[in-house]
C-alpha positions in Angstrom: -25.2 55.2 -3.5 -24.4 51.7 -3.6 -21.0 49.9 -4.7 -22.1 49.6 -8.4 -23.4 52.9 -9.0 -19.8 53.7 -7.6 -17.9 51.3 -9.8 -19.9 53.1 -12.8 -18.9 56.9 -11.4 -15.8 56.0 -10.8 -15.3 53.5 -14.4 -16.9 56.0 -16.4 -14.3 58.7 -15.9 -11.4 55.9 -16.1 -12.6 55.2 -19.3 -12.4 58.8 -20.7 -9.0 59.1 -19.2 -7.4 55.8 -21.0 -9.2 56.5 -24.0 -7.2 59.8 -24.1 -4.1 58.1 -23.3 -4.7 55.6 -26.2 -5.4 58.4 -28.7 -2.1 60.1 -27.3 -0.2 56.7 -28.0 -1.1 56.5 -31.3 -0.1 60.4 -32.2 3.5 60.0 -30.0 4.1 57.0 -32.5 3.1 59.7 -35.7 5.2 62.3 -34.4 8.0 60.0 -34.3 7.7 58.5 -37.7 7.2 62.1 -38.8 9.8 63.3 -37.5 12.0 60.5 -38.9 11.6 61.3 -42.4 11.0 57.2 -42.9 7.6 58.0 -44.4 7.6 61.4 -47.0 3.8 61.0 -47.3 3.6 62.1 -43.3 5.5 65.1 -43.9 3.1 67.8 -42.6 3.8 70.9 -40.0 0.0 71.7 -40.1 -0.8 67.7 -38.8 2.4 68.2 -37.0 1.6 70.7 -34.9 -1.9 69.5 -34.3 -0.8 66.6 -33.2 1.7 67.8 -30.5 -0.8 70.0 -29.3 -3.4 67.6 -28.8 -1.1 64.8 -27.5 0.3 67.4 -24.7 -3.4 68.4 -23.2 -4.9 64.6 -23.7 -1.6 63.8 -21.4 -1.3 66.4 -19.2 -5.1 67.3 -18.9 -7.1 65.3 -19.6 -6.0 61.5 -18.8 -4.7 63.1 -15.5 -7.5 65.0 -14.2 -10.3 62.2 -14.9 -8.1 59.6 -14.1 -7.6 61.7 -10.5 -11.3 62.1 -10.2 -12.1 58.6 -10.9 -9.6 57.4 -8.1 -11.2 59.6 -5.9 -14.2 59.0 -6.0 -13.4 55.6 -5.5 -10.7 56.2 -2.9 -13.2 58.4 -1.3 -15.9 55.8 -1.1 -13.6 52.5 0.0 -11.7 54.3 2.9 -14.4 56.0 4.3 -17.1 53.5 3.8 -19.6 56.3 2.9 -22.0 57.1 -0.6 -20.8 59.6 -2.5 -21.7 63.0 -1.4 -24.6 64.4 -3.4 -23.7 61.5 -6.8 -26.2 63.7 -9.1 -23.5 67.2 -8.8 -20.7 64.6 -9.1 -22.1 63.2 -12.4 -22.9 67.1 -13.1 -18.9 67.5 -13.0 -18.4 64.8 -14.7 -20.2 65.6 -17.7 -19.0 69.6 -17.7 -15.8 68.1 -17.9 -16.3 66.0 -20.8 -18.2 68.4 -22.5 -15.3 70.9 -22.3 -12.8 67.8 -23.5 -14.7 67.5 -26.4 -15.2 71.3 -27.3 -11.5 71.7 -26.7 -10.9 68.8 -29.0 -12.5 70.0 -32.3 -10.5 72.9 -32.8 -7.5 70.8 -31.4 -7.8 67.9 -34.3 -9.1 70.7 -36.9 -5.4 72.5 -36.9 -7.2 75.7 -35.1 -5.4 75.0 -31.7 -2.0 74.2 -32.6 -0.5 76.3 -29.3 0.9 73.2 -27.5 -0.5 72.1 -24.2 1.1 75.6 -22.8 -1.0 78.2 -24.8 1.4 80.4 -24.2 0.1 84.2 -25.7 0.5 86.0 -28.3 -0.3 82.8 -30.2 -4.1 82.5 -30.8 -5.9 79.1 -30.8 -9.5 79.0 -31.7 -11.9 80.6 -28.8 -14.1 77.3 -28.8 -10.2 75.8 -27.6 -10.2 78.3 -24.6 -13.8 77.6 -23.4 -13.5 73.6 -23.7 -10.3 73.9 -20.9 -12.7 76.4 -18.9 -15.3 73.5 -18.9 -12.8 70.9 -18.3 -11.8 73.0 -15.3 -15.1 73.6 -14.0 -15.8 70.4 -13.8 -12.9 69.3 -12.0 -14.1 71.9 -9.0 -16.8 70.3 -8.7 -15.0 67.0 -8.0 -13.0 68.7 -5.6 -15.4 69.9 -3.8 -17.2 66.8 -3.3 -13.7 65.7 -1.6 -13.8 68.7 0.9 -17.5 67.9 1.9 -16.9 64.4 2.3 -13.5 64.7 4.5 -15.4 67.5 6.6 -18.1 65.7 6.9 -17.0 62.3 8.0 -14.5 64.1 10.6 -17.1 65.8 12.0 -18.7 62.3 12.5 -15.9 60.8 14.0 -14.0 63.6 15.8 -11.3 61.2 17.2 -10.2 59.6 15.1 -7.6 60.0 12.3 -8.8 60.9 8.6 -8.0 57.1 6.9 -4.2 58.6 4.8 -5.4 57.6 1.4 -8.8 59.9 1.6 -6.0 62.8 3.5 -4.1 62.7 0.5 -6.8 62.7 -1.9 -8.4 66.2 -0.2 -5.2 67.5 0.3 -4.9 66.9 -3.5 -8.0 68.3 -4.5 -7.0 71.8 -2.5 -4.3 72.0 -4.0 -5.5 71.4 -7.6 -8.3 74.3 -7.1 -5.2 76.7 -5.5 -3.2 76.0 -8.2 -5.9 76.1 -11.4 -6.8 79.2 -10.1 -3.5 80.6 -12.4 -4.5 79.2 -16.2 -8.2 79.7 -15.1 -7.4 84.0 -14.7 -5.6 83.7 -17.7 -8.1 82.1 -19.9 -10.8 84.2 -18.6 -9.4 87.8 -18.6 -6.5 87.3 -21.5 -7.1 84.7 -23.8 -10.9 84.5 -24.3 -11.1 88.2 -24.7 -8.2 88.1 -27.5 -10.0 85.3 -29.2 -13.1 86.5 -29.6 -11.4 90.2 -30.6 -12.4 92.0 -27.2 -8.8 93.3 -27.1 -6.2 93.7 -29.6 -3.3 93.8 -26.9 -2.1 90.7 -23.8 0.9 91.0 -21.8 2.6 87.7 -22.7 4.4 88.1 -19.7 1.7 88.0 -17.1 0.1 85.2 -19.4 3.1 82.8 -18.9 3.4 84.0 -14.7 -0.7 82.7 -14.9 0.6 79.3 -16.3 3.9 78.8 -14.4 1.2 79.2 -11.1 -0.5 75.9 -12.8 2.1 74.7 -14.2 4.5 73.8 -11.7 2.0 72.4 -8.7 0.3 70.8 -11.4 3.2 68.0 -11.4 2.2 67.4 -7.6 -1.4 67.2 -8.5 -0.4 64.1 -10.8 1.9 62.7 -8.1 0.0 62.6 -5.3 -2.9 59.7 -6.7 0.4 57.6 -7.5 
């Protein structure tokens, strides 16, 4: 994998993730003037809350985990001097994950995901909501598992010498974002889904918000760690 097939792996999900941040900008400066009362005509809960969802995962998603996988795959590639390990999975990963944005984001702008970036159950958002993060996830494995192969790898190749810090911190990153997904993944899968789609009539909002607090919490070091 040469340096410009690289640049264009690595560009493409930089792209997604400033493109999220823009559309984020633009509703943070809505909520505002909505909230202000300046403008009558922007008076809306139902675009309000819409909004606020959809600003809170393009921040805390969706810029952050394709911005992370962009770095590094670059980071990956530059300290290491090696290809990409295997560049057709990691475009595979990066097209789950967009997929998933997308799905997530129709239900998001449509009013039918208005559960804040937390989801936090009883509150129902549409199922096709629940299945876009699943994707998003997903695909972010996939990424991270390209980062374990390629630190293995190369230390295996060069037993004595120290792993180059920035590509340490990246894999030590990516563990730690598979550990601690593994919390909203459970309860997507075996609460939310199911309640969506009418499998169960009961969830124990309790053990939902435990699932997220697992994600929610490390997921602050996950966004640290690339700065």
């Amino acid at each position: 994998m040469d340096d410009a097939a690289v640049r264009k792996l690595a560009l493409s999900h930089f792209w997604v993730a400033f493109a999220a941040f823009i559309l984020a900008c633009f509703m943070g400066e809505y909520q505002v003037l909505e909230r202000s009362g300046l403008i009558p005509a922007l008076d809306s809960p139902t675009v309000y809350f819409a909004s606020v969802s959809t600003h809170g995962v393009l921040m805390g998603f969706v810029l952050t985990t394709f911005f992370i996988m962009g770095f590094g795959y670059y980071t990956a590639t530059t300290s290491l001097k090696v290809p990409v390990w295997n560049p057709k999975l990691a475009w595979y990963g990066f097209w789950i994950s967009l997929l998933g944005t997308a799905m997530a984001a129709v239900p998001l702008l449509t009013g039918k995901a208005s559960v804040l970036y937390t989801f936090y159950l009883p509150i129902q958002a549409h199922v096709a909501f629940y299945f876009g993060a699943v994707l998003l996830v997903v695909g972010s494995w996939i990424w991270c598992g390209i980062m374990v192969v390629m630190f293995a790898q190369w230390k295996k190749n060069h037993p004595k010498q120290p792993v180059p810090l920035a590509m340490f911190a990246t894999t030590a990153n990516a563990l730690l974002w598979l550990w601690t997904s593994v919390g909203v993944a459970l309860e997507v899968l075996f609460q939310a889904i199911p309640l969506a789609l009418g499998w169960i009539d009961t969830v124990d909002p309790g053990l939902a918000r435990t699932l997220f607090a697992w994600t929610l919490h490390p997921i602050v070091y996950f966004w640290l760690i690339p700065a």
